[in-house]
N, C-alpha and C positions, 0 to 999 in steps of 0.2 A: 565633436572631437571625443573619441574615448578616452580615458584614461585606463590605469591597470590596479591591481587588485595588489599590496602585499602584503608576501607571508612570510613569516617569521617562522621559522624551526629551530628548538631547543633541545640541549643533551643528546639523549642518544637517539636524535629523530633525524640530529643531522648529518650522521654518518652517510657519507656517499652524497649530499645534498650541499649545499650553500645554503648559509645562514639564512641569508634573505633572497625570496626569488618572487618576482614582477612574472605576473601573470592576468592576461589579457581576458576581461572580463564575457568575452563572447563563449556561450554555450556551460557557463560557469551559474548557477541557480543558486546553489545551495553550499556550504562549507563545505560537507560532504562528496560535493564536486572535487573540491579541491584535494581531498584525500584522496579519492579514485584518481585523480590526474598527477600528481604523485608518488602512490604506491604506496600510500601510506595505510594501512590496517589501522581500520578503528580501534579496536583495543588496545592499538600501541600509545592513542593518546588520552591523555588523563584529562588536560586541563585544554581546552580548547577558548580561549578571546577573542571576538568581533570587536576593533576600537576600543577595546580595555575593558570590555563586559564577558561576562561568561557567558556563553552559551553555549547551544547543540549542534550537532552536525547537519538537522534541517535547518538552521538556520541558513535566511535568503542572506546572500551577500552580492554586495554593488561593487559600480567602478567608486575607486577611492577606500576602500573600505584596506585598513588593515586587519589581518587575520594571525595570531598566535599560535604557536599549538606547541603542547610540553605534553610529555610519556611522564608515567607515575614516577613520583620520587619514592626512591629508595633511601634507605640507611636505619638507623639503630641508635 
């Protein structure tokens, strides 16, 4: 039985997006995946988390895995 993948988008990543979207782990490798399947521009994210770990956008990601991702914080 698969399960799905989710992701988490923060501030200004979830403009036009739902907070949280369930996304089916077929043809899905890498975080990076999930950015291209999204639309989301690398450099829009700063802080990207596999299950509460930082990592990169080659990071492999599974069914079950949650995935974070936050754009650079701003402010003064």
């Amino acid at each position: 039985m698969s399960t799905m993948i989710e992701v988490r988008v923060f501030a200004t990543l979830r403009q036009g997006r739902d907070k949280v979207t369930m996304l089916s782990p077929e043809g899905i490798t890498c975080a990076g995946d999930i950015l291209a399947l999204m639309n989301i521009p690398r450099e829009e994210v700063s802080i990207l988390l596999i299950n509460g770990f930082h990592q990169k956008p080659e990071t492999p990601v599974k069914d079950g895995d949650i995935v974070a991702l936050f754009p650079p914080v701003g402010g003064g």
